[in-house]
TORKE-345716 format. One record per residue: residue number from 0; residue in three letters; x, y, z of N, C-alpha, C, O, CB in turn. Coordinates in steps of 0.02 Angstrom, whole numbers. Glycine has a CB too. Layout:
<sites>
+-----+--------+--------+--------+--------+--------+--------+--------+--------+--------+--------+--------+--------+--------+--------+--------+--------+
| num | residu |     nX |     nY |     nZ |    caX |    caY |    caZ |     cX |     cY |     cZ |     oX |     oY |     oZ |    cbX |    cbY |    cbZ |
+-----+--------+--------+--------+--------+--------+--------+--------+--------+--------+--------+--------+--------+--------+--------+--------+--------+
| NUM |    ALA |      X |      Y |      Z |      X |      Y |      Z |      X |      Y |      Z |      X |      Y |      Z |      X |      Y |      Z |
...
+-----+--------+--------+--------+--------+--------+--------+--------+--------+--------+--------+--------+--------+--------+--------+--------+--------+
</sites>
This chain:
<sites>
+-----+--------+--------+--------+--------+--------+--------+--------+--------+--------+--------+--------+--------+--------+--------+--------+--------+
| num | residu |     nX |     nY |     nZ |    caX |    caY |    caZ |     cX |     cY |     cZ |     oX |     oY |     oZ |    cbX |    cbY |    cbZ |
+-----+--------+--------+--------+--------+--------+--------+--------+--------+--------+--------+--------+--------+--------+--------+--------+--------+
|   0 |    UNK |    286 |   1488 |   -251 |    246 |   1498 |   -310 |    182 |   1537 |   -293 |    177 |   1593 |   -318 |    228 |   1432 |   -343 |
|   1 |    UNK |    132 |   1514 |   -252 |     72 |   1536 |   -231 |     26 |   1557 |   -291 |    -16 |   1602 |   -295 |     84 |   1589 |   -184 |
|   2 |    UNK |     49 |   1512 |   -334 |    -28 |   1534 |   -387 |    -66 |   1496 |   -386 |    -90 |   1491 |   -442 |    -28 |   1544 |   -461 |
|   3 |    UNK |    -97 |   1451 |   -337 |   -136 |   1413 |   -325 |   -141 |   1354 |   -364 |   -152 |   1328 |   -310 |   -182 |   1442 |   -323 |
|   4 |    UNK |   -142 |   1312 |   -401 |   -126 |   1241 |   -437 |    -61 |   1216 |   -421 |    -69 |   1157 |   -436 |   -128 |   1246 |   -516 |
|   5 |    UNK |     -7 |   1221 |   -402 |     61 |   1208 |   -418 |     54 |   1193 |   -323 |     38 |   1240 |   -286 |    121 |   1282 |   -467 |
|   6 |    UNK |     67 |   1132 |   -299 |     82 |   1120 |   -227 |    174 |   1134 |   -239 |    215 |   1108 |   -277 |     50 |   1026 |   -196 |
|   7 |    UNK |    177 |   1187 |   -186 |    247 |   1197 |   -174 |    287 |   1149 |   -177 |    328 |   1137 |   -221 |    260 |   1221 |   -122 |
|   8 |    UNK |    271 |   1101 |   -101 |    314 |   1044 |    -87 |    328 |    994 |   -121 |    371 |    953 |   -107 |    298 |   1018 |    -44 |
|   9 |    UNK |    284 |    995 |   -185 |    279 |    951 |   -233 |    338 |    976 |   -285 |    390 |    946 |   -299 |    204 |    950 |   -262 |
|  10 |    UNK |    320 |   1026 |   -303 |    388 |   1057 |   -353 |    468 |   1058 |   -321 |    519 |   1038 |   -349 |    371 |   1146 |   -370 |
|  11 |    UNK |    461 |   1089 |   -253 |    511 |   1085 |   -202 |    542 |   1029 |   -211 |    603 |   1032 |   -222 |    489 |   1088 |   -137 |
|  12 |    UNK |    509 |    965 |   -211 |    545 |    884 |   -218 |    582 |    907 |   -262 |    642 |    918 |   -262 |    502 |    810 |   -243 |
|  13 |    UNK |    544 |    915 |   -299 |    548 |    898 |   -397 |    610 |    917 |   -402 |    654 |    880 |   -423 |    495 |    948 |   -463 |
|  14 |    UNK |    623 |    991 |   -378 |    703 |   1024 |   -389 |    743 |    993 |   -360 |    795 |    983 |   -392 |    719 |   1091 |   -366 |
|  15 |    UNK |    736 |    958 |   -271 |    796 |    942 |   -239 |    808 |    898 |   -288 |    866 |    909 |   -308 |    797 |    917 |   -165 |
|  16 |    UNK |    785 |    856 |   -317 |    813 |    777 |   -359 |    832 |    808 |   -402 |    890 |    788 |   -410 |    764 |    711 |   -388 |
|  17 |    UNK |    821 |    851 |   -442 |    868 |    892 |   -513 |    948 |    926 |   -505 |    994 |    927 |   -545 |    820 |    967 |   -537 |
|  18 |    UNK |    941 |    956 |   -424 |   1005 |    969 |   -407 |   1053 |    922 |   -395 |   1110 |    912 |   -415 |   1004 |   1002 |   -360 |
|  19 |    UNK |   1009 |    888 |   -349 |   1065 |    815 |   -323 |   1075 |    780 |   -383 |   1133 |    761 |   -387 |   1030 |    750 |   -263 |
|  20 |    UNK |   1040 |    765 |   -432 |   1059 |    686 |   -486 |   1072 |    718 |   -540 |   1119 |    686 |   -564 |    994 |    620 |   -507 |
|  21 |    UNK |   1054 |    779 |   -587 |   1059 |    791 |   -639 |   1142 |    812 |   -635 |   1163 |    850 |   -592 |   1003 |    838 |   -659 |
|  22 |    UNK |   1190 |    779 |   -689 |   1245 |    801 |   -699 |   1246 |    862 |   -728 |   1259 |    916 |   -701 |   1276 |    761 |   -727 |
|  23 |    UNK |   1230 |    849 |   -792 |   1223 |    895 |   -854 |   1169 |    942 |   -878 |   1171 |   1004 |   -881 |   1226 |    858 |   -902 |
|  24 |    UNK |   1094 |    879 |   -902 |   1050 |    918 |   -944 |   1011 |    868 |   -911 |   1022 |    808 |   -919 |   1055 |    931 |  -1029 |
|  25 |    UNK |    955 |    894 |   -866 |    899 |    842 |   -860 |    858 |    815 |   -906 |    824 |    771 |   -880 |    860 |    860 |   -824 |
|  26 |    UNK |    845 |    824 |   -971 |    807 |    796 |  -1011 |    849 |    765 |  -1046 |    818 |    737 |  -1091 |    764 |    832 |  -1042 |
|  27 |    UNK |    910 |    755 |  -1052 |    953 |    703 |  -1088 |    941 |    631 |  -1006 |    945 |    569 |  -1008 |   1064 |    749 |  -1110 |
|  28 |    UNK |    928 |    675 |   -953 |    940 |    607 |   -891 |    886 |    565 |   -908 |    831 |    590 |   -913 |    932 |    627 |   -797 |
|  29 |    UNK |    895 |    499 |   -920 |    835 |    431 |   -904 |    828 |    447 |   -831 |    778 |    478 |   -813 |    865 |    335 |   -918 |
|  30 |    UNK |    863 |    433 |   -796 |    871 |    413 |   -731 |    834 |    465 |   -677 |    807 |    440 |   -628 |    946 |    407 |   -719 |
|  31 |    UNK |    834 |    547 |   -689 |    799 |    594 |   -666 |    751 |    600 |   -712 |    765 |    657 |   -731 |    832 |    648 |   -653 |
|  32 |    UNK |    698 |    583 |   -747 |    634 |    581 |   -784 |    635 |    520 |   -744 |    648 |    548 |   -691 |    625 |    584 |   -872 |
|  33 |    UNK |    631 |    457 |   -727 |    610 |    402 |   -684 |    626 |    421 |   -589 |    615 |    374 |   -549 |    661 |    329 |   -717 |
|  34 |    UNK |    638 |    455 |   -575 |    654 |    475 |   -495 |    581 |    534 |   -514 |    522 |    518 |   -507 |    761 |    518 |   -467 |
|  35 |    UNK |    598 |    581 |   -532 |    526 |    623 |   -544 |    487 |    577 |   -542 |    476 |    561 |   -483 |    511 |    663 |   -610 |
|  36 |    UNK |    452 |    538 |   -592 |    403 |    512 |   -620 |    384 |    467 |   -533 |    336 |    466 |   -495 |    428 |    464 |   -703 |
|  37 |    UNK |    434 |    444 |   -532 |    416 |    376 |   -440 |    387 |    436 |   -402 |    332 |    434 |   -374 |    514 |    327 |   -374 |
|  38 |    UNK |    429 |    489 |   -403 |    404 |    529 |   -328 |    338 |    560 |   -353 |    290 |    560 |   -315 |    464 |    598 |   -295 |
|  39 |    UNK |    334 |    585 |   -410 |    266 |    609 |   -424 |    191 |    551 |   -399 |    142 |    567 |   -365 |    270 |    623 |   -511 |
|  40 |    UNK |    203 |    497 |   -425 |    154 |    465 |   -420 |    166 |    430 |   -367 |    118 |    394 |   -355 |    137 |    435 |   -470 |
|  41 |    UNK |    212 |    424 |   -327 |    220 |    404 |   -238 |    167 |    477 |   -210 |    115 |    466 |   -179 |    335 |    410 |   -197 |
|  42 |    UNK |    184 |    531 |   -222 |    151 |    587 |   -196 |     74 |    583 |   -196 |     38 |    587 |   -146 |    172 |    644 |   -233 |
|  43 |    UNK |     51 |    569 |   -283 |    -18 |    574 |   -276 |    -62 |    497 |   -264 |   -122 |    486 |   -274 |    -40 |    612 |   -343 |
|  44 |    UNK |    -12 |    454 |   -241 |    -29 |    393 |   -216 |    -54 |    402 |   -140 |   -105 |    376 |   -119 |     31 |    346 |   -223 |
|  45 |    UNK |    -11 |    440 |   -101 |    -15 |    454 |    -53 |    -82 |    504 |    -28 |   -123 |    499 |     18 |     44 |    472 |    -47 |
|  46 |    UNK |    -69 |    555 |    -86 |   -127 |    616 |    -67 |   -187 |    621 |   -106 |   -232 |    663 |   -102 |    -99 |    688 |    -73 |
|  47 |    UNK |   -180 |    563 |   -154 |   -234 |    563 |   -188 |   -226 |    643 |   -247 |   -275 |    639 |   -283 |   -301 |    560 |   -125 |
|  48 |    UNK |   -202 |    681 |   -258 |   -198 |    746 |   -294 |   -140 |    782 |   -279 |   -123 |    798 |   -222 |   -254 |    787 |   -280 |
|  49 |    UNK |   -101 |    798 |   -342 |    -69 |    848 |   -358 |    -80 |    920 |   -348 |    -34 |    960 |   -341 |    -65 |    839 |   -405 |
|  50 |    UNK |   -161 |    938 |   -348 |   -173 |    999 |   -372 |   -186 |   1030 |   -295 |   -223 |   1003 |   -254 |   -237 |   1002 |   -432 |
|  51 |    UNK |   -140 |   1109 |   -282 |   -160 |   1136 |   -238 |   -214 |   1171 |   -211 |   -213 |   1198 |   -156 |   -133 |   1154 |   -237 |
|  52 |    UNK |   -234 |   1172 |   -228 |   -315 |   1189 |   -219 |   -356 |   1136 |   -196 |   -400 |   1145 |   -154 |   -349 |   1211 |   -284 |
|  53 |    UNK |   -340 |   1069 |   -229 |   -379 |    995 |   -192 |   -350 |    997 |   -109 |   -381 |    999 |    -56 |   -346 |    903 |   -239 |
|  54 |    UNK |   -277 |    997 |   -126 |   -247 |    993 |    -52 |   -271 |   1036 |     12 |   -286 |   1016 |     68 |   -177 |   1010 |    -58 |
|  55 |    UNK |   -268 |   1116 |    -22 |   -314 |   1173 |     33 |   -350 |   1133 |     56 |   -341 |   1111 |    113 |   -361 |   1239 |      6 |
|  56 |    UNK |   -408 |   1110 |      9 |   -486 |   1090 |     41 |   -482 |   1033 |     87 |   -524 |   1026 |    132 |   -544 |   1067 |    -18 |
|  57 |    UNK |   -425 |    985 |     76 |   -416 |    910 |    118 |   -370 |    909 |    166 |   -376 |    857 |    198 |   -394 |    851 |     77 |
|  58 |    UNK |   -318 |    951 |    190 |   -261 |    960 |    216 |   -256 |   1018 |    252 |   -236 |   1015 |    311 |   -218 |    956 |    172 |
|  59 |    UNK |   -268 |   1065 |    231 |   -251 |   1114 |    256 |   -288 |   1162 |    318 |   -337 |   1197 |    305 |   -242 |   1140 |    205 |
|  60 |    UNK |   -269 |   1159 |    360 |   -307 |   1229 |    409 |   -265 |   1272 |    446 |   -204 |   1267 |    452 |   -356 |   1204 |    471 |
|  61 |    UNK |   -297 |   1310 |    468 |   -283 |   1368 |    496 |   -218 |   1349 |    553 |   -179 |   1396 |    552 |   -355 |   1400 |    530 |
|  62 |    UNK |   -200 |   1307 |    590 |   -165 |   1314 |    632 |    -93 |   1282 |    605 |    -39 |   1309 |    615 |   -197 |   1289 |    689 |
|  63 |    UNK |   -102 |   1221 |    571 |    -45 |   1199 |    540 |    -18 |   1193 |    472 |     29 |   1163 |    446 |    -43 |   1155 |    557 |
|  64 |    UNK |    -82 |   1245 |    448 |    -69 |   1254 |    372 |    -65 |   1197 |    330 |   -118 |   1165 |    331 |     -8 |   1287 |    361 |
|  65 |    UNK |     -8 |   1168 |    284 |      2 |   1111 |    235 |     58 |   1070 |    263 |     97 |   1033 |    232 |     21 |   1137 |    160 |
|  66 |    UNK |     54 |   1084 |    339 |    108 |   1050 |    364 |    120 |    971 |    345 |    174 |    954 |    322 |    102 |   1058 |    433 |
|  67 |    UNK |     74 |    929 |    353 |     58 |    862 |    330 |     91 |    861 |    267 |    144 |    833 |    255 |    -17 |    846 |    325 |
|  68 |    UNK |     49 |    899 |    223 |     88 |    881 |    148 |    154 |    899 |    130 |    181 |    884 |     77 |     54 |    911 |     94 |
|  69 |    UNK |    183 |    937 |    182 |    267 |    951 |    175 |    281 |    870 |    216 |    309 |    822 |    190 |    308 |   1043 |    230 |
|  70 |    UNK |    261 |    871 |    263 |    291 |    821 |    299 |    306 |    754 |    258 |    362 |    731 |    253 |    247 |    808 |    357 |
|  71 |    UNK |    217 |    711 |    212 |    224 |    675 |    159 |    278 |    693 |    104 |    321 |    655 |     81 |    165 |    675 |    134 |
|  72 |    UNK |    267 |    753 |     91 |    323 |    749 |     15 |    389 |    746 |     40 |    429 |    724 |     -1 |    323 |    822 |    -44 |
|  73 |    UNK |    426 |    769 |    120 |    473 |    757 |    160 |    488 |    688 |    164 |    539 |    664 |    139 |    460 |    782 |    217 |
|  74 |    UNK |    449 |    659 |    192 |    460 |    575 |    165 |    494 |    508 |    126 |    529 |    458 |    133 |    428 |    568 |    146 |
|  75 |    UNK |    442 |    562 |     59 |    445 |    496 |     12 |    511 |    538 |    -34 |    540 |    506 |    -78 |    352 |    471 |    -41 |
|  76 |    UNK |    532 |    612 |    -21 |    606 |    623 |    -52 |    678 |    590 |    -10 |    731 |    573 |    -36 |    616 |    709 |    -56 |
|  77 |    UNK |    657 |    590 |     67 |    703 |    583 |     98 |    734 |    485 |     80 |    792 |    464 |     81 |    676 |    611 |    175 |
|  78 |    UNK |    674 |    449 |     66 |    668 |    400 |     71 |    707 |    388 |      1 |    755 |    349 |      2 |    602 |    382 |     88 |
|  79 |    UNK |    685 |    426 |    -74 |    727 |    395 |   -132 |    788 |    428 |   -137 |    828 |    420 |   -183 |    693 |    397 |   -201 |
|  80 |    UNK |    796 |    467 |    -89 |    860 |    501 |    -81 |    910 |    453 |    -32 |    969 |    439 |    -44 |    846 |    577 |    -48 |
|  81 |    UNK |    889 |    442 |     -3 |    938 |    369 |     38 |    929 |    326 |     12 |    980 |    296 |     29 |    927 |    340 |    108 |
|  82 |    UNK |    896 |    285 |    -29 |    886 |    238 |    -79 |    929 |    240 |   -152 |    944 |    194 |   -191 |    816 |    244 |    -91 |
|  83 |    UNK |    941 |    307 |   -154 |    990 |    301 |   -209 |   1058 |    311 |   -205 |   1096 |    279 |   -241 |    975 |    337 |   -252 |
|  84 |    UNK |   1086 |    369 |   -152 |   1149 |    369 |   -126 |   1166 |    297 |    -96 |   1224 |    280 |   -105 |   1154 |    426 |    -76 |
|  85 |    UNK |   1130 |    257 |    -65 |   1148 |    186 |    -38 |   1167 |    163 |   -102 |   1228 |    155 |   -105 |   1088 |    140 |      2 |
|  86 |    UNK |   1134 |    149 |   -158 |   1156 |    109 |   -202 |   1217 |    120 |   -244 |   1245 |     82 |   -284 |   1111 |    101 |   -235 |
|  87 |    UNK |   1231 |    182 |   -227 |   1305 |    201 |   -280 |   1367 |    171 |   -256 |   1419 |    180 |   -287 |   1326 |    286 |   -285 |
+-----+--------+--------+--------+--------+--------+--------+--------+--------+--------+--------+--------+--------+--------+--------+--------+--------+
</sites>
């Protein structure tokens, strides 16, 4: 994206869970509007902010870039992603 508000890794989640769970039409899914909704606010539980530009200023430098915040949003997808394939 790189228009500055929109954290990549954040949207990045957002899609892997739309590919993997959405059958049909994601806004007919309950189930993908509640997996969004957990990981969103697992995310800004974690980082305190959504907004990329907060993250630059708290996260980010020169040598490892937003590595951290890929690594966090790596995490907490990998985590409801084995959490939900386990349960099927």
């Amino acid at each position: 994206m790189g228009v500055g508000s929109v954290c990549e890794a954040l949207a990045g989640a957002l899609a892997v869970l739309g590919v993997m769970f959405v059958q049909d039409k994601a806004h007919e899914s309950t189930e993908i509007k509640e997996m969004a909704s957990e990981f969103f606010n697992r995310f800004v539980e974690k980082l305190t902010t959504e907004n990329r530009t907060t993250f630059k200023e708290m996260y980010r430098d020169d040598i490892t870039k937003c590595d951290l915040v890929v690594r966090y949003a790596n995490e907490i997808l990998e985590e409801m992603i084995n959490k939900r394939l386990t349960k099927k």
